[in-house]
C-alpha positions in Angstrom: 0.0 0.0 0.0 1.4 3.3 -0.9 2.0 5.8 1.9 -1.1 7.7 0.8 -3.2 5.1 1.2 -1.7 3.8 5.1 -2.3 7.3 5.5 -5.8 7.7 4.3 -6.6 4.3 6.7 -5.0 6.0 9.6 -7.3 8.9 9.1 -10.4 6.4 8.5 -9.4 4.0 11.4 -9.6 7.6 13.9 -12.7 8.0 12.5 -14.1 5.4 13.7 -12.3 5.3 17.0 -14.0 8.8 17.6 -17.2 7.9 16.7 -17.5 4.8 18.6 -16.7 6.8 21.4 -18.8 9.6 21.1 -21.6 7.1 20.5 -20.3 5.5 24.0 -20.2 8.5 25.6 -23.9 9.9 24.4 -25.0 6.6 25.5 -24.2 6.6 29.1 -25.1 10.7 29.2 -28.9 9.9 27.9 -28.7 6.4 30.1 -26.9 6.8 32.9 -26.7 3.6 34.8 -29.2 3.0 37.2 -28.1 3.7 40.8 -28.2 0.6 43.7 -31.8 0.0 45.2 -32.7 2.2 47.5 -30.2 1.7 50.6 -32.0 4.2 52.8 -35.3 5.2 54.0 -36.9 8.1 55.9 -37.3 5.8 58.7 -33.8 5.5 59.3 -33.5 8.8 60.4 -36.7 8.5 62.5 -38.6 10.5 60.0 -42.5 9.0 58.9 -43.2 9.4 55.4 -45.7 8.6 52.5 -44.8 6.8 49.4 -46.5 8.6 46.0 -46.7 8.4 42.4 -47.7 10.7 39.4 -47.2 10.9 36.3 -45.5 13.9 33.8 -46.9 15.4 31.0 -45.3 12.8 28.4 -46.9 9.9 30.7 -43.9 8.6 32.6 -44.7 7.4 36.6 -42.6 9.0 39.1 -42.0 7.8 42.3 -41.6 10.1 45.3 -41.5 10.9 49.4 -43.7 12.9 51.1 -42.7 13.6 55.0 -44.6 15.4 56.7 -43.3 18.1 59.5 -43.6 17.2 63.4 -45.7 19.7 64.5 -47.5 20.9 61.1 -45.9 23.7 59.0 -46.7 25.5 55.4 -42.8 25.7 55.3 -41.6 23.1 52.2 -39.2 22.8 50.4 -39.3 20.0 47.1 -36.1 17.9 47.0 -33.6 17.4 43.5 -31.1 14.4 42.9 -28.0 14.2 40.9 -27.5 12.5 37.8 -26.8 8.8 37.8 -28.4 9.6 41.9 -31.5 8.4 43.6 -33.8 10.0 46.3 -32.7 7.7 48.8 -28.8 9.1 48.8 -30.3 12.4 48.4 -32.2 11.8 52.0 -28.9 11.0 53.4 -27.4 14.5 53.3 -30.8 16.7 53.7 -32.9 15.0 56.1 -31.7 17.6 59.0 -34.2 19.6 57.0 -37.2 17.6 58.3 -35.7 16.8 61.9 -33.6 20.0 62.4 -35.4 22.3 60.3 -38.8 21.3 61.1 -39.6 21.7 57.0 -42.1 19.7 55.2 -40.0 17.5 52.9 -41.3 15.9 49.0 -38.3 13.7 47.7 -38.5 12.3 44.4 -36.9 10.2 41.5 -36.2 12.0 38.3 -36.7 9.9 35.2 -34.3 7.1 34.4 -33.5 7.1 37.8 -34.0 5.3 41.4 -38.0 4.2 41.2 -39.0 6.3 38.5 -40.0 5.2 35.2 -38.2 5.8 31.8 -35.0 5.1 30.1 -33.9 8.6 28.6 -31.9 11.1 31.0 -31.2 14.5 29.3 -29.7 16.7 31.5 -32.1 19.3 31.9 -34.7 19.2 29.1 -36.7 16.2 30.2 -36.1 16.4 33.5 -37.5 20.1 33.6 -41.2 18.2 32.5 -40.4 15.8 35.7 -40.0 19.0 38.1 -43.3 20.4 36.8 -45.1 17.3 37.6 -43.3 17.0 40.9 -44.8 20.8 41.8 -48.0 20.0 39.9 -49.0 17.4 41.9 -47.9 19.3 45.6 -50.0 22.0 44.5 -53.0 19.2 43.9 -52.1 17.2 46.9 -50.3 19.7 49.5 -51.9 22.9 48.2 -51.2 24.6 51.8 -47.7 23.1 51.6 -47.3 25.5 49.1 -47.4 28.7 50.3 -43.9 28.9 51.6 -42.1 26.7 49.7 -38.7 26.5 48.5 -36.3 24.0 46.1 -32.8 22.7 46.9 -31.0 20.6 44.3 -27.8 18.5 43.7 -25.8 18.8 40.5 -28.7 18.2 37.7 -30.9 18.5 40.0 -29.6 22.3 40.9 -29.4 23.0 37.3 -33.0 21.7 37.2 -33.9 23.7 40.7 -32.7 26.7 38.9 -34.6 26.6 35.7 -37.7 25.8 38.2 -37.5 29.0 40.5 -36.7 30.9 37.5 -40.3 29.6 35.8 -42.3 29.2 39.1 -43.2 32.6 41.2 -44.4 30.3 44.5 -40.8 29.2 44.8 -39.8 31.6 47.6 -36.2 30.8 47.0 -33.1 27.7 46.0 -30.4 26.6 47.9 -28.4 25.0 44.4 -25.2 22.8 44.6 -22.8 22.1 42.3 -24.9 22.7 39.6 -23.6 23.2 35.9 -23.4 26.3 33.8 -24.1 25.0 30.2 -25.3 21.8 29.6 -23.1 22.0 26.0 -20.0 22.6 28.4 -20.8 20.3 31.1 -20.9 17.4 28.4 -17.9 18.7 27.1 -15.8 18.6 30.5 -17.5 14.9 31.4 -16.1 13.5 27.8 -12.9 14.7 28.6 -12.5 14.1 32.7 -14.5 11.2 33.1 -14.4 9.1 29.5 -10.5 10.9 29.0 -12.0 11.7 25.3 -9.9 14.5 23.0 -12.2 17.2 23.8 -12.0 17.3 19.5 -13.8 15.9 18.1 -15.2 13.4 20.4 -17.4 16.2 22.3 -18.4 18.0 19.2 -19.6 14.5 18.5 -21.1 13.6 21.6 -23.1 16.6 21.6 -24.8 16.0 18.3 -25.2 12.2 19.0 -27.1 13.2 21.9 -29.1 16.0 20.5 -30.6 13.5 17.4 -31.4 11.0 19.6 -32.9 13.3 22.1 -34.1 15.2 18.9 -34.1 18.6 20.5 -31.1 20.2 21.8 -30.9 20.4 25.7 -29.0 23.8 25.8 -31.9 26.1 26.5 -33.0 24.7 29.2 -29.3 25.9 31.0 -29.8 27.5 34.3 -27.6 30.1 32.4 -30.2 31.2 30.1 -33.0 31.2 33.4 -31.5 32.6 36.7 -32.1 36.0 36.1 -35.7 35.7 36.3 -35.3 34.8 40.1 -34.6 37.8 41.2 -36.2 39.3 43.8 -36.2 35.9 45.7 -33.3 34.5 46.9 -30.6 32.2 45.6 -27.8 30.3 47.7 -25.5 28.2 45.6 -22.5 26.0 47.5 -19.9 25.1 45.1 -16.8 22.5 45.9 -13.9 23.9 45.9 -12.2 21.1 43.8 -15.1 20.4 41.9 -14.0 20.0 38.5 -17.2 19.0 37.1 -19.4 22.0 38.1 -16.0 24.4 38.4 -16.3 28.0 40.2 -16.5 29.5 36.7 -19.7 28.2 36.5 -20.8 29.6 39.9 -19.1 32.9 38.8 -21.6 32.6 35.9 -24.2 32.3 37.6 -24.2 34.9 39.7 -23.2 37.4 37.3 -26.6 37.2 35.7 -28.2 36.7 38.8 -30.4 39.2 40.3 -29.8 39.9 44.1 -30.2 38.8 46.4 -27.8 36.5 46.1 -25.1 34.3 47.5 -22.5 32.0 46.9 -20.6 29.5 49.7 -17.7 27.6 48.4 -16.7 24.3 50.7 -12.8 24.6 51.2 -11.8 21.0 49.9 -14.8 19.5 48.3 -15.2 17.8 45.0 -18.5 17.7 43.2 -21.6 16.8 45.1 -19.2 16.6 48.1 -19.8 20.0 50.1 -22.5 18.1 52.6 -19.6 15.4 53.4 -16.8 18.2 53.7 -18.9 21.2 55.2 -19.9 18.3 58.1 -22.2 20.6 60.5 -21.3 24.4 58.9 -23.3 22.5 55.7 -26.3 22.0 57.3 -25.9 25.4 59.9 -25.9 27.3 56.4 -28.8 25.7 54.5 -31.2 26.1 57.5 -30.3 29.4 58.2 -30.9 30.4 54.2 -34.2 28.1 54.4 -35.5 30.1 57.7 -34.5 33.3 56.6 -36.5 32.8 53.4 -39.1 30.7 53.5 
């Protein structure tokens, strides 16, 4: 073979190597894998709770928690996993809410995920049709629960808590961690830190794998293009300082077209979706205080 022609399979073998890789790395994105059963209940903690289901606008069943405050409150605040996450490790970091707080407390499973029905994850999109349905059917259930009621999420589901308060007025304010920027950027930075893709042209790749099969493109629905409809309620956002998944700049981001008021608590150490296991009690000291200052 002529050295234009090893050449020109070189270039075809690459090719291939990138678009089997991109296709990998789309798969995994749109299905992550689904998390351990459920390892941990409300009663664990001592907390009583009701099990619930509903379903979204495109007719996937949810599953959920519903815990009720000891004595009765209108104080609530509606409760957002991570990708890849479940409610039940979710509970594990927040349920000081319900037994220190003294909030009521609605847990659920995004799509894809933990109990929930469906097989697509989307990082945003889809998952914003989940959080309607999730507030849909408090208002419908727990109508009283919602007059003060506020969001906290984790990761996609701070991204997600973001793009809710920024569409919902009875959100009375969000306490979001690690949450992404851009969902275009966030894919890029997980292709190339987690898969150890070239970020070209693998994530160029990814993107558009994603977006076909998806067949709309997710980027819209980035807290980026949303937080600055929150304004005049209030925002807390708690970043890891060695997060390189949800970096600072994106925090940075944030904020800068954020409304006040505002304010942003960065855990000296932490990695991503690690500020509750590094911030130890000042974590849950800070979220209460924001919660009973503006709820």
């Amino acid at each position: 073979m002529s050295p234009a022609g090893w050449l020109l399979l070189f270039l075809f073998l690459l090719l291939l190597l990138a678009l089997g890789t991109s296709f990998y790395g789309a798969r995994i994105i749109l299905s992550p894998p689904r998390p351990s059963p459920h390892e941990f209940w409300p009663d664990r903690y001592g907390l009583s709770y009701d099990p619930v289901s509903f379903l979204t606008s495109d007719n996937l069943q949810l599953k959920g928690w519903i815990l009720e405050a000891d004595p009765p409150t209108d104080g609530t605040i509606l409760l957002c996993h991570g990708w890849g996450e479940n409610k039940s490790k979710l509970l594990t970091s927040t349920y000081f809410l319900s037994q220190r707080g003294r909030f009521n407390l609605f847990y659920f499973d995004f799509r894809g995920h933990g109990e929930s029905r469906g097989g697509v994850s989307s990082l945003g999109s889809l998952e914003s049709l989940d959080f309607s349905a999730a507030l849909d059917f408090l208002r419908h259930s727990r109508p009283h629960w919602c007059e003060r009621l506020g969001v906290y999420g984790l990761s996609l589901g701070a991204a997600v808590a973001l793009w809710g308060a920024a569409r919902f007025p009875e959100i009375r304010a969000v306490a979001a961690e690690s949450s992404f920027a851009s969902y275009r950027e966030v894919v890029t930075r997980y292709t190339r830190e987690v898969f150890h893709f070239p970020k070209f042209p693998c994530a160029a790749l990814t993107l558009s794998l994603a977006r076909r099969r998806l067949g709309h493109d997710p980027e819209p629905y980035s807290p980026l293009y949303h937080v600055g409809r929150i304004a005049p309620r209030p925002v807390l956002l708690i970043y890891g300082e060695q997060d390189r998944r949800s970096p600072l700049g994106d925090a940075r981001r944030l904020l800068a077209n954020m409304g006040e008021p505002k304010e942003l608590w960065v855990v000296p150490g932490a990695g991503h979706a690690e500020c509750a296991e590094k911030g130890a009690e000042a974590y849950q000291r800070r979220i209460l205080d924001f919660f009973k200052r503006s709820l």
